[in-house]
C-alpha positions in Angstrom: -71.7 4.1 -3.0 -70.1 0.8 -1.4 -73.1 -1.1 0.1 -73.6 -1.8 4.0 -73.4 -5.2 4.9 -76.2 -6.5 6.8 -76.1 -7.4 10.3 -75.1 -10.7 11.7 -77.8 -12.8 13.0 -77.8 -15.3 15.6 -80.5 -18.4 16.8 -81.0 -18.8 19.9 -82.9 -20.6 23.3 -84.1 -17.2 25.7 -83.3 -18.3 29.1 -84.7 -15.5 31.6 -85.5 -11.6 31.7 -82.4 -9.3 32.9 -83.3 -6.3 35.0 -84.5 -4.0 31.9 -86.4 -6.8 31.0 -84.4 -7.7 27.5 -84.0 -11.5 27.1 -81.2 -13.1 28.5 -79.5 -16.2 25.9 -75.8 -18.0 25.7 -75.0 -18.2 21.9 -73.3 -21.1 20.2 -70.2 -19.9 20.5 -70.5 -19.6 24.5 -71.2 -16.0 24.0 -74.3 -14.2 26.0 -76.7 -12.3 23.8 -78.6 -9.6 25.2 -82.8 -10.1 23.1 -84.9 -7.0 23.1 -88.1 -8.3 22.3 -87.4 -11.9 23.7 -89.2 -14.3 26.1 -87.8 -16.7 28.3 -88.5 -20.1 26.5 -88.6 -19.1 23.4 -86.0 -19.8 20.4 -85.8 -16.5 18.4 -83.5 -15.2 15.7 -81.5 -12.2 17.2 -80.2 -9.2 14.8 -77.0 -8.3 16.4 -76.8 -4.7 16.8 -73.8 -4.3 18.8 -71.7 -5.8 21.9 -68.7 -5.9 23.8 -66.1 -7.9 25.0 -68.1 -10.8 26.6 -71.8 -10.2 25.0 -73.6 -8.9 22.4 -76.6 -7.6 21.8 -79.9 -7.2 19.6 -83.5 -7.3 18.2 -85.9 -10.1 17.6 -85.7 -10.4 13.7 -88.0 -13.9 13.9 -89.8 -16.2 16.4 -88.9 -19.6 16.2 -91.0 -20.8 18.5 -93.4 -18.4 21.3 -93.6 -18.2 24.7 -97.5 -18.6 25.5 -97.2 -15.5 27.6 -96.3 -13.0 24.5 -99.3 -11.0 23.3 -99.7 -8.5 20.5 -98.1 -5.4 21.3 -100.5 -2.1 21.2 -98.1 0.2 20.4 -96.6 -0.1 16.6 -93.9 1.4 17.2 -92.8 -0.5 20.4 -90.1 -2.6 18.3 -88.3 0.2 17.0 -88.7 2.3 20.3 -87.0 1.4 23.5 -89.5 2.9 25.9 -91.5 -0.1 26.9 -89.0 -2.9 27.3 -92.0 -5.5 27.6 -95.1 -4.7 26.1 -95.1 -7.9 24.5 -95.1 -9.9 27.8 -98.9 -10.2 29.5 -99.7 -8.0 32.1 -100.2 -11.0 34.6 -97.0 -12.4 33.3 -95.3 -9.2 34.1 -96.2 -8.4 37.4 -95.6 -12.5 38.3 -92.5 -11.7 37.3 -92.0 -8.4 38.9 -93.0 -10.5 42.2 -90.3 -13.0 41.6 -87.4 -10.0 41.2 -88.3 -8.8 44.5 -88.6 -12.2 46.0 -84.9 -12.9 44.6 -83.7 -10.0 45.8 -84.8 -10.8 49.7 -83.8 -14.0 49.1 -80.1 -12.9 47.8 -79.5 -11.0 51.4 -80.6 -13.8 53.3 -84.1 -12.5 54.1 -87.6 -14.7 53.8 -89.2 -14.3 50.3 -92.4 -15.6 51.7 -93.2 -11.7 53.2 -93.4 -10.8 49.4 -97.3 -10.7 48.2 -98.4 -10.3 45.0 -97.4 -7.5 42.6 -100.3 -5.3 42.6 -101.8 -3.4 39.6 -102.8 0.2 40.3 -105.1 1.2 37.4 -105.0 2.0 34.0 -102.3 0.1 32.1 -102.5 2.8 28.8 -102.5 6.6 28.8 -100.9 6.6 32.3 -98.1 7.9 32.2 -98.1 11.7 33.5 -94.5 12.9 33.1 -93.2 12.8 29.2 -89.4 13.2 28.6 -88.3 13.3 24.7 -85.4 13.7 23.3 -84.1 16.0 20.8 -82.8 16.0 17.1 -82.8 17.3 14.3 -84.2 15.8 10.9 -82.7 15.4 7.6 -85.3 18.1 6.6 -83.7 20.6 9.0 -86.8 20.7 11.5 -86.8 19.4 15.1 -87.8 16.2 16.0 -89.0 14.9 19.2 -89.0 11.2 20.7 -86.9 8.1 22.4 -84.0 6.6 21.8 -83.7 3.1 19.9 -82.8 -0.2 21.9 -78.5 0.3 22.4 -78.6 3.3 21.3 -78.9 7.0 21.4 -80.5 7.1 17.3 -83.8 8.9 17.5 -87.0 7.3 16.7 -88.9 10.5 15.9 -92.7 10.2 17.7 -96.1 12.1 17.4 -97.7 9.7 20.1 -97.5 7.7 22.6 -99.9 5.5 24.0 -98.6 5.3 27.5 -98.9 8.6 27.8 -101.5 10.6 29.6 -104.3 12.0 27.5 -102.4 15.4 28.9 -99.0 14.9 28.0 -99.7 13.2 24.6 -102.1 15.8 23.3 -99.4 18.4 23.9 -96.6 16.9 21.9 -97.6 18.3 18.7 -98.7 21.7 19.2 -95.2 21.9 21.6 -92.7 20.6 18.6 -94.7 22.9 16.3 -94.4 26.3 18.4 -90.4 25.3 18.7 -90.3 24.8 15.3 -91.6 28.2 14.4 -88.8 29.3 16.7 -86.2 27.2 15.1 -85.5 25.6 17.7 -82.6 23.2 17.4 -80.7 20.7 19.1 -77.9 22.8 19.6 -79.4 24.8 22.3 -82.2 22.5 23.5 -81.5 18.9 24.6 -84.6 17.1 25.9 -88.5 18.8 26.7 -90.1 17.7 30.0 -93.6 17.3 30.2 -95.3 16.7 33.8 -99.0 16.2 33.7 -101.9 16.1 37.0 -104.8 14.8 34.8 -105.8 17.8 33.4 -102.8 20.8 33.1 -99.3 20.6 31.9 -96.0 22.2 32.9 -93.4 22.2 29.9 -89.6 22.2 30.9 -87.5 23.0 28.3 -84.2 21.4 28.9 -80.9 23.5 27.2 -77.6 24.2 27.0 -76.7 27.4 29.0 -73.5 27.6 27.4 -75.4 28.1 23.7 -76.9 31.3 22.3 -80.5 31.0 23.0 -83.8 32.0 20.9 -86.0 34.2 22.6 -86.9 32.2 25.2 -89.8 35.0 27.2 -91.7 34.7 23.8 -91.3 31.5 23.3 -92.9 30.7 26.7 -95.8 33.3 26.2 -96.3 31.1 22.9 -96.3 27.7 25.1 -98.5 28.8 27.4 -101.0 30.2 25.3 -101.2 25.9 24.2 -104.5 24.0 25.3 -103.8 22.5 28.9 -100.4 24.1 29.2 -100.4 26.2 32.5 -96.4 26.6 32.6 -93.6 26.8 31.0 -89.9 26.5 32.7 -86.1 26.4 31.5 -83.6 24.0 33.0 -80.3 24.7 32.3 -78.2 21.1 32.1 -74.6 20.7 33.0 -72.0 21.5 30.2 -70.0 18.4 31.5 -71.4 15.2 32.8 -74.2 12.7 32.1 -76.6 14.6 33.9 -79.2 15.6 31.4 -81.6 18.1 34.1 -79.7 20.7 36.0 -80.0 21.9 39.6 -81.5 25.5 38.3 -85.2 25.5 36.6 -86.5 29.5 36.1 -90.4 29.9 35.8 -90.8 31.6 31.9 -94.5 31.7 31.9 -97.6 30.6 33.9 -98.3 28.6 37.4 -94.7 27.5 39.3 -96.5 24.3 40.5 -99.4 21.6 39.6 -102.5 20.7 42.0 -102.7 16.9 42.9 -105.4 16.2 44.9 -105.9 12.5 47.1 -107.9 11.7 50.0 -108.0 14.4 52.3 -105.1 16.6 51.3 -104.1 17.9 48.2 -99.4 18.5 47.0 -98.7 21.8 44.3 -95.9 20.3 42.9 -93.0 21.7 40.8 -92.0 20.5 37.2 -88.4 18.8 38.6 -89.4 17.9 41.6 -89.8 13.8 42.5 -93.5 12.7 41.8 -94.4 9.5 40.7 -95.4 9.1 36.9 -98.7 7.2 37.5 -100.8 9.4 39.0 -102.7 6.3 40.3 -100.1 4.4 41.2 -99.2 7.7 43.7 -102.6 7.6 45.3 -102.4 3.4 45.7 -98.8 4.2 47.4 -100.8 6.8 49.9 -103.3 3.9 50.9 -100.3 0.7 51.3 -98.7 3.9 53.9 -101.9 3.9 55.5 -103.2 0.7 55.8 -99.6 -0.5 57.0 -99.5 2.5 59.8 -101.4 2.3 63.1 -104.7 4.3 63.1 -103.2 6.6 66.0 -99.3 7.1 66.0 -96.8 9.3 68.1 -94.0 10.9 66.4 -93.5 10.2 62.7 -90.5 11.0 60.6 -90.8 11.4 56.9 -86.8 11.1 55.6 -87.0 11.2 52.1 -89.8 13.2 52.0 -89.7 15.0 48.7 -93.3 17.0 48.2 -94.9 15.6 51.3 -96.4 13.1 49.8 -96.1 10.8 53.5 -96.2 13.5 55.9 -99.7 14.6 54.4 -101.1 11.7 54.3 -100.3 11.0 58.2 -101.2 14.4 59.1 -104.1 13.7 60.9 -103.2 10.4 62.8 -99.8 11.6 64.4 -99.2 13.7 67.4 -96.7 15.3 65.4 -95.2 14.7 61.6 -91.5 15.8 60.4 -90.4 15.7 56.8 -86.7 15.7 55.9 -85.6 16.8 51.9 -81.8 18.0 51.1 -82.1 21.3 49.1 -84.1 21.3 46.1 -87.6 22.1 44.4 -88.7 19.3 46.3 -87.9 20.6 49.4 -89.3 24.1 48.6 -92.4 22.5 47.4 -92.7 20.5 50.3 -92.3 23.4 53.0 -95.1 24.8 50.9 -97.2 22.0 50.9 -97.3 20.9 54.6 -97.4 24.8 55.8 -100.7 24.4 53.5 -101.9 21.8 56.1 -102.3 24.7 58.5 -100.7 21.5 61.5 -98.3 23.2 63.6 -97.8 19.6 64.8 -96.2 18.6 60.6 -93.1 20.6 59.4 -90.2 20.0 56.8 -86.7 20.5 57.7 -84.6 21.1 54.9 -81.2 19.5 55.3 -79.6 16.0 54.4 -81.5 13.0 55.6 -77.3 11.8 56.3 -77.1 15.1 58.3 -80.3 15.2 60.3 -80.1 11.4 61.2 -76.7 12.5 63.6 -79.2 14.2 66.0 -82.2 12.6 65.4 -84.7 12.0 68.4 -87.0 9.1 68.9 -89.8 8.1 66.7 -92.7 5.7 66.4 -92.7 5.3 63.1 -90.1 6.3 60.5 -90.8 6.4 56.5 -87.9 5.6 54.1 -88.3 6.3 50.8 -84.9 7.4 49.3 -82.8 7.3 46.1 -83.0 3.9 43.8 -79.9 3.3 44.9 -80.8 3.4 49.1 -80.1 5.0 51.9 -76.7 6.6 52.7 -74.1 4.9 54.8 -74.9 5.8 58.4 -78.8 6.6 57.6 -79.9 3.0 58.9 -77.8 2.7 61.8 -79.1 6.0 63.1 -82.9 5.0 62.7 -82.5 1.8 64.3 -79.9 2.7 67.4 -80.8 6.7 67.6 -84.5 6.6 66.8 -86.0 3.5 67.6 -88.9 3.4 65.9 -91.6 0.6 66.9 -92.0 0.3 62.8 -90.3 1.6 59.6 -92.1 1.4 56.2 -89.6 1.6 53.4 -90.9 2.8 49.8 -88.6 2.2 47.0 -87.9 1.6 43.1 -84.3 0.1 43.4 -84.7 -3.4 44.5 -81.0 -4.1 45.1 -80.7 -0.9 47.5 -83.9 -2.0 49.0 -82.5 -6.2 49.7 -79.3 -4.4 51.7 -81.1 -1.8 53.1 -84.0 -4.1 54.6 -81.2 -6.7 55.3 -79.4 -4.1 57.4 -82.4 -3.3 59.8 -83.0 -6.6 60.1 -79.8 -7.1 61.5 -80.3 -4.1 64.3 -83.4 -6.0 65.9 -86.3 -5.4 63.6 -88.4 -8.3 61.4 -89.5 -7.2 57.7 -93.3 -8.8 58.6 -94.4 -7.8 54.7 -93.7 -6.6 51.1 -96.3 -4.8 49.1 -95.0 -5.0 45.1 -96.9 -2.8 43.0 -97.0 -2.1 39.2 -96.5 1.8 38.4 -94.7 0.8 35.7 -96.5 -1.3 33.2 -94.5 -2.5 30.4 -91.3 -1.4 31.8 -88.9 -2.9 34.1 -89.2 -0.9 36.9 -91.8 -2.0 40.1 -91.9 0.0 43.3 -92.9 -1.5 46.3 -94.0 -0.6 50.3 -92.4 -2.7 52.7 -93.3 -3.0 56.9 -90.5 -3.6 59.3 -91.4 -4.1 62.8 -88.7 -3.8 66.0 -88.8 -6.9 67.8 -85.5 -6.8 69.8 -83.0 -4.2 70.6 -79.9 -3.3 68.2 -76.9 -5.6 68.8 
C-alpha cells in the first residue's frame, strides 16, 4: 500500500485571535494561516491541514515560544476536538479579550467603546453546559458513535465525555449511544442526538432523516425514557436538502413535552428545540442585567424576540402591562404557555413576526430586543424608534456584528447607548452575549 505523505508544516509569529478564536499568522510566503491552538505572540509550528485560495489552515504541532496567558488544557481531548476553540487561553485572558471584540465592534460603527464594562463571568466554567449536540457515525466496528467534529472538518472524534457538559447531559451519553446501539441504530437514518438538560432531567431529541426507513422508533423511546434522568424523548425530522441539520417538526415519543426552569420569582417549561441559553447560569445572570438596567416601576413593555418568555416574566410584576412577540414555533407555543402560567392578564404573547407586528405597533416605555445572531430585520429598528418610542430599549444579543449596526442604527434615530454589559456564557468558546441599555434622548430625524 503506497504510503501517505505527511503533512506540510509551517513556522510562524501568531498575530491575533479571529472570531472562532483560531490564531491568526501571515506565513513566509505572504500567505495567512489559520492556528487552532495558537496564541497571539507566540511562534508555533502549524500542521497544515487544508486551505484555499488565499489561506490555509491547521494545528499546533509545536510551541516555539508561549504566550504567558496559555494554561494547561483540562480536557485531553480538546486538541483533537473542535468544541472548545480556547481552552488553552486563561479564563481572565478570555473574557479581556471577549471585552475587546465587543469594544471593536462599537468602535467599527462609529459608536463610544468606553460604554463597554468588563466581560462578566456567570458561574461555573466546567460541567455547564446544559444542551449537548453530537454528531453521528458509524465505526469501523459497525457500531454508532457519538461526538464532534475535528478542527476543518466534518471527521468524527468519537466521545464518551465531556467535561463542559452538565453533570445531566454527560451522564446520559453512554447509556443513550448504548440503547441505540441495541436498536442498530445507524447513521443512515439518524443524523445528530440533542440533549437539553435543567440541572436535574433531560429531554433527548433524536435528530433523522424522514426520508429513510426508520427502527421502531415508539420502542425505542419507551427504552430512552426508562434512562436515569431522562424525562423525554422527541424526533426531529431534518430537511432532506439544505444545511439545516434540526427541522421545523419535533413529535413527543415518550415522556414530559417540556423541562421546568425555575429563577427568581417565576419559573419557564421549555421545549427541547426551543431557544434557551446553554448555561443555565448564565440565563439567570441575563434575568438580573434585564432588571437591574429596567426602572423599578415601568409602563408598557414590549418583549420582541421573546422566545419562552424569558423577559416578559421577569418584568411581570413591575409593568402595567407586558407583551411578548415570537414568529411561529415551539418557542412561541411554549411561551403562550408560560406567561398564561403567570395568571397576569396585564402579560400576553402574540404570535406573529416581530417584522410584522412592528407595522402597527403602539407606544412603549421600554422595548426588549433580543433577536437572531445576525440582528434585527430591516424595518424592525425604524419602527421602535419612530412608531414606538420607547424612553429605553435593552438589546440582548450573541452576534456582535448584528449588534454594532443595530445599536448604530438607534443611535442614529435619537437615542444614546449609555452602557454595555459583556458576559461569559460561553467559556472556552468564542461566542460572548451581552445586555446593552439605550436611552432616547432626542427625537428621530
Amino acid at each position: 500500500m503506497k504510503a501517505t505523505a505527511p503533512s506540510p508544516t509551517r513556522d510562524v509569529q501568531v498575530e491575533r485571535l479571529d472570531v472562532k478564536g483560531r490564531g491568526v499568522a501571515t506565513s513566509s510566503e505572504g500567505r495567512a494561516v489559520l492556528v487552532h491552538g495558537g496564541l497571539p505572540g507566540e511562534r508555533v509550528r502549524v500542521r497544515i491541514d487544508g486551505g484555499g485560495q488565499h489561506q490555509d489552515h491547521g494545528v499546533v504541532s509545536e510551541l516555539l515560544s508561549s504566550s504567558p496567558d496559555r494554561v494547561a488544557p483540562f480536557c485531553e481531548r480538546v486538541d483533537e476536538c473542535g468544541g472548545c476553540a480556547v481552552q488553552h487561553l486563561a479564563l481572565s485572558a478570555q473574557r479581556k479579550w471577549k471585552t475587546g471584540r465587543v469594544r471593536e465592534a462599537l468602535q467599527s460603527v462609529g459608536l463610544d467603546p468606553d460604554v463597554v464594562e468588563d466581560c462578566q463571568g456567570v458561574g461555573e466554567t466546567r460541567g455547564f453546559r446544559a444542551k449537548l449536540l453530537w454528531m453521528v457515525e458509524t465505526g469501523p466496528d459497525g457500531l454508532l458513535e457519538l461526538g464532534l467534529f475535528q478542527p476543518h472538518s466534518h471527521a468524527l472524534v468519537a466521545l464518551d465525555a465531556c467535561p463542559v457538559q452538565d453533570v445531566v447531559t454527560e451522564s446520559t451519553l453512554v447509556p443513550i449511544r448504548e440503547v441505540l446501539r441495541r436498536h442498530a441504530v445507524s447513521e443512515l437514518w439518524l443524523r445528530a442526538l440533542l440533549v437539553r438538560s435543567n440541572g436535574s432531567d433531560a429531554q433527548v431529541v433524536l435528530v433523522a432523516r424522514e426520508d429513510v426507513p426508520s427502527p421502531d422508533v415508539a420502542l425505542l423511546a419507551e427504552e430512552l425514557v426508562a434512562l436515569d434522568r431522562v424525562v423525554g424523548a422527541f424526533v426531529n425530522w431534518t430537511p432532506p436538502e439544505g444545511n439545516a441539520l434540526l427541522g421545523p417538526g419535533t413529535r413527543l415519543l415518550a415522556g414530559r413535552e417540556r423541562l421546568r426552569h425555575a429563577f427568581d420569582g417565576f419559573a419557564l417549561e421549555v421545549s427541547p428545540t426551543s431557544f434557551f441559553q446553554t448555561h443555565l447560569g448564565g440565563a439567570a445572570r441575563l434575568v438580573e442585567v434585564v432588571r437591574d438596567l429596567s426602572p423599578e416601576r415601568i409602563g408598557r413593555v414590549v418583549d420582541l424576540y421573546s422566545g419562552a418568555g424569558l423577559f416578559a416574566a421577569a418584568l411581570a410584576d413591575r409593568a402595567t402591562e407586558v407583551l411578548a412577540v415570537e414568529r411561529e414555533g415551539s418557542s412561541s407555543r411554549d411561551g403562550v404557555h408560560n406567561l398564561r402560567a403567570l395568571g397576569r392578564d396585564s402579560v400576553r404573547m402574540e404570535v406573529a413576526a416581530v417584522e410584522s407586528h412592528v407595522r402597527s405597533a403602539a407606544l412603549a416605555d421600554l422595548v426588549i430586543l433580543d433577536p437572531p445572531r445576525a440582528g434585527c430585520q430591516p424595518g424592525v429598528l425604524e419602527a421602535v424608534a419612530d412608531r414606538m418610542r420607547p424612553e429605553r430599549v435593552l438589546m440582548v444579543s450573541c452576534g456582535l456584528s448584528g449588534f454594532a449596526r443595530d445599536a448604530a442604527a438607534l443611535v442614529g434615530r435619537g437615542y444614546l447607548l449609555d452602557t454595555v454589559q459583556p458576559l461569559d456564557l460561553f467559556a472556552h468558546g468564542p461566542h460572548v452575549e451581552l445586555v446593552a441599555r439605550l436611552t432616547r434622548v432626542a427625537a428621530p430625524n
